[in-house]
KELOMAR-183881 format. One record per residue: residue number from 0; residue in one letter; x, y, z of N, C-alpha, C in turn. Coordinates in Angstrom, 2 decimals. Each point is the difference from the previous one (the first is absolute). Layout:
<rs>
    n  res     n_xx     n_yy     n_zz    ca_xx    ca_yy    ca_zz     c_xx     c_yy     c_zz
  NUM    a        X        Y        Z        X        Y        Z        X        Y        Z
...
</rs>
This chain:
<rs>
    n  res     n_xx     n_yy     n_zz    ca_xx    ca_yy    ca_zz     c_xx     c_yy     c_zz
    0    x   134.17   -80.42   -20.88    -0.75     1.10    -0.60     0.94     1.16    -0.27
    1    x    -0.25     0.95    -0.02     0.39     1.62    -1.03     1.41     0.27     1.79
    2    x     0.50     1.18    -0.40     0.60     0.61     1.13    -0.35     0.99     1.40
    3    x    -1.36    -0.46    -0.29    -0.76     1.18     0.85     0.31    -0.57     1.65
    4    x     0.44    -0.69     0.37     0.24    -0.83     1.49     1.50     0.92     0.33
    5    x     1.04    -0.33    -0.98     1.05     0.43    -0.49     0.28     1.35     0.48
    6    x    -0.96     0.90    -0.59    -0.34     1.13     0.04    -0.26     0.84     1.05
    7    x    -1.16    -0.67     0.65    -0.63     0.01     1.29     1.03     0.00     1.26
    8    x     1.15    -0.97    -0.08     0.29    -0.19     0.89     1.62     1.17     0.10
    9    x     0.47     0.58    -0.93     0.86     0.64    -0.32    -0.14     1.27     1.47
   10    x    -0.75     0.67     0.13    -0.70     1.45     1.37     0.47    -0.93     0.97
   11    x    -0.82    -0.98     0.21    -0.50    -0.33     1.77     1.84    -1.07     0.38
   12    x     0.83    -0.56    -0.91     1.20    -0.41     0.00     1.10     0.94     0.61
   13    x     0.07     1.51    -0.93     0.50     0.81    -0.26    -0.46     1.11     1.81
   14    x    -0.80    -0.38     0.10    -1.05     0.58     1.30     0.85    -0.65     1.25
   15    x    -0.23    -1.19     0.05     0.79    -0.80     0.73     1.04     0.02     0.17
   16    x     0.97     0.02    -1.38     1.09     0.18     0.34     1.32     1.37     0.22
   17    x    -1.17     0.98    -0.05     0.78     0.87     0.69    -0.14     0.25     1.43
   18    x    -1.23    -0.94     0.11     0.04     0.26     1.99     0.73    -1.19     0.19
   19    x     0.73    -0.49    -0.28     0.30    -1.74     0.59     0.35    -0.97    -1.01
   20    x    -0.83    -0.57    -0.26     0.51    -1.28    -0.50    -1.35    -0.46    -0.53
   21    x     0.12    -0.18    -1.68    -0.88    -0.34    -0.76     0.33    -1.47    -0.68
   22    x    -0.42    -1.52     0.11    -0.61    -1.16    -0.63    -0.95    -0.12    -1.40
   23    x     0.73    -0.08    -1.17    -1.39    -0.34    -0.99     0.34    -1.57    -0.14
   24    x    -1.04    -0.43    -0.03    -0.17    -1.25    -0.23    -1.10    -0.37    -1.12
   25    x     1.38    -0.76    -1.33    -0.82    -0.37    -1.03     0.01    -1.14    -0.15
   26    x    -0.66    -0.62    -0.78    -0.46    -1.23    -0.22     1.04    -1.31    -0.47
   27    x     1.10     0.40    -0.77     1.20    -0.41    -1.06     0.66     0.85     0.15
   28    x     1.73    -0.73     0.01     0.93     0.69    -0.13     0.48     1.11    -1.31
   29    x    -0.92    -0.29    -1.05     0.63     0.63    -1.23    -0.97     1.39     0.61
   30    x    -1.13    -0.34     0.29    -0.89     1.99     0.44     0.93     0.75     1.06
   31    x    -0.11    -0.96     1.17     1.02     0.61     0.57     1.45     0.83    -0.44
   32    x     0.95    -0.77    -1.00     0.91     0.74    -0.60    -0.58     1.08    -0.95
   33    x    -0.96    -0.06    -0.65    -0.33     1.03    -0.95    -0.86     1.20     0.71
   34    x    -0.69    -0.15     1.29    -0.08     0.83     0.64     1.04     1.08     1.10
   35    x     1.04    -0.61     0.13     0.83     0.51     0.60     1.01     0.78    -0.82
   36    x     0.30    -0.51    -1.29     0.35     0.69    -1.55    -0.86     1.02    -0.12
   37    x    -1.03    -0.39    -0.02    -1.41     1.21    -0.45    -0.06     1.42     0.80
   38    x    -0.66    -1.02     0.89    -0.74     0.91     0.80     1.12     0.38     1.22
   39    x     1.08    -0.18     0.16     1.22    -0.04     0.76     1.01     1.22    -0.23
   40    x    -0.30     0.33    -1.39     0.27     1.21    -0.10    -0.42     1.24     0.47
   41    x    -1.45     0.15     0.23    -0.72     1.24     0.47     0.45    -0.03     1.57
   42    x    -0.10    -0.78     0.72     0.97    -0.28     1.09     1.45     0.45     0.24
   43    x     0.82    -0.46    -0.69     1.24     0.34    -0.38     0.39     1.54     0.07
   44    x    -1.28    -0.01    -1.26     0.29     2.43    -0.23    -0.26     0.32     1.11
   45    x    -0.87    -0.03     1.59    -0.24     0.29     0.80     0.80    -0.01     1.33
   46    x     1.06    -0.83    -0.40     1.26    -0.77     1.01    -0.45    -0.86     0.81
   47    x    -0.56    -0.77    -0.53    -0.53    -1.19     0.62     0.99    -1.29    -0.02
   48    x     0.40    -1.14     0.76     0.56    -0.75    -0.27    -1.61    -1.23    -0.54
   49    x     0.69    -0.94    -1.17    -0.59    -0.88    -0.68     0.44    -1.26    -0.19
   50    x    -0.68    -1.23     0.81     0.99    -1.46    -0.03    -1.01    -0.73    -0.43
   51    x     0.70    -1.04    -0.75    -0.44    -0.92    -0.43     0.39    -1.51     0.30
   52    x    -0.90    -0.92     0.67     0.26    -0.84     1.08    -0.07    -1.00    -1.32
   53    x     1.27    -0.57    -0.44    -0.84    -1.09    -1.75     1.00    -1.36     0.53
   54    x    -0.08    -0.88    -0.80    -0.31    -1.28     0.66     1.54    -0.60    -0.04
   55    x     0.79     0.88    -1.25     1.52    -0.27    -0.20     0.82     0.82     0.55
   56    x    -0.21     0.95     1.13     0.31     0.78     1.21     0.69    -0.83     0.89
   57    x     1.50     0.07     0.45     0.21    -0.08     1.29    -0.41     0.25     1.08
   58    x     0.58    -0.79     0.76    -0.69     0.78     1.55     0.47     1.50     0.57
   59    x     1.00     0.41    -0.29     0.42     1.33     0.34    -0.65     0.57    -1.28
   60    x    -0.77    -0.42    -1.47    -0.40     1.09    -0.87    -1.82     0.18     0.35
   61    x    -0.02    -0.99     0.98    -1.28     0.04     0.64    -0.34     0.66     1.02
   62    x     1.03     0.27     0.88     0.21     0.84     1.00    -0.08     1.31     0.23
   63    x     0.67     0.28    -1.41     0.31     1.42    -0.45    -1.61     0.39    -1.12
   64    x    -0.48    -0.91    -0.85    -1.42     0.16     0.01    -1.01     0.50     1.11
   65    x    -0.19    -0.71     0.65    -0.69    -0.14     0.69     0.05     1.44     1.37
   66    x     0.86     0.42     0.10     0.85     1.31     0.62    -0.40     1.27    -0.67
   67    x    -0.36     0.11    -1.31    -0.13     0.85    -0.90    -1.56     0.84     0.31
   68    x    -0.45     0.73    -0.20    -1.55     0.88     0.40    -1.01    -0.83    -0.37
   69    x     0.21    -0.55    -1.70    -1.10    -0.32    -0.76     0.65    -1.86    -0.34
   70    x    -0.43    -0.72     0.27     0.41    -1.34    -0.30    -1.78    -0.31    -0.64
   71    x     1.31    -0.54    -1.45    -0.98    -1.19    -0.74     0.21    -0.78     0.37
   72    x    -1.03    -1.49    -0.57     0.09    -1.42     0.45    -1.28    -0.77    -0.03
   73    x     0.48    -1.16    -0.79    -1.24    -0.59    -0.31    -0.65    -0.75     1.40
   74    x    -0.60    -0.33    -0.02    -1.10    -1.06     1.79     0.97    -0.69     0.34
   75    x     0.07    -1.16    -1.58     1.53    -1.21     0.37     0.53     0.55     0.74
   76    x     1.25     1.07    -0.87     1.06     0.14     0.86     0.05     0.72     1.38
   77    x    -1.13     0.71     0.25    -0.62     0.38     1.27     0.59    -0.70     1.18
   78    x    -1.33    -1.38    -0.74     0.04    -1.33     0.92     0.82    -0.38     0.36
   79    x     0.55    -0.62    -0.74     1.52    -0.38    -0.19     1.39     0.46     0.95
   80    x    -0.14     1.41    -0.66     1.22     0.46     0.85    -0.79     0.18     1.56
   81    x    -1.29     0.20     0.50    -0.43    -0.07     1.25     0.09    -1.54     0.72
   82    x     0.19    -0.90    -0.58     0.20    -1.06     0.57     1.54    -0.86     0.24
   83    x     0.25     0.94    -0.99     1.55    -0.52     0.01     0.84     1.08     1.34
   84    x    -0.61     0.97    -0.11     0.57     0.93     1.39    -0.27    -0.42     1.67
   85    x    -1.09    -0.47     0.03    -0.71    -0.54     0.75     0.31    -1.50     0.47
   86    x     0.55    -0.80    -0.69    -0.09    -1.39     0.51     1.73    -0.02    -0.18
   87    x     1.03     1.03    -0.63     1.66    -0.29     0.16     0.04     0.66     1.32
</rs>
């Protein structure tokens, strides 16, 4: 549907991640990158750090994602990299 989820979730991310440590979790890797492009900027102007956990990432470019205030990332790679941390 339209960008209103998108939208929505831009405050309560941005909320999060200036106390700590903010997770968006989208559906596909391409939202994920275009949200972290996007909406990664308003973050950015604020001095926020912004990572993007994507699927052709090393493990140290995952690391350093994932380290960052605001991490994108689709469920997959969520999963993924949670199981692969977990069972090496």
């Amino acid at each position: 549907t339209g960008e209103g989820k998108t939208l929505a979730a831009v405050a309560p991310a941005i909320f999060a991640g200036l106390n700590g440590k903010s997770l968006v979790v989208t559906v596909n890797d391409y939202l994920a990158q275009r949200d972290a492009d996007g909406v990664g900027q308003v973050a950015r102007y604020l001095g926020l750090k912004v990572g993007l956990a994507s699927p052709n990432a090393t493990i140290e470019e995952k690391r350093v994602a994932y380290n960052a205030d605001i991490v994108y990332a689709s469920n997959q790679q969520v999963g993924f990299d949670y199981l692969r941390d977990q069972l090496a």
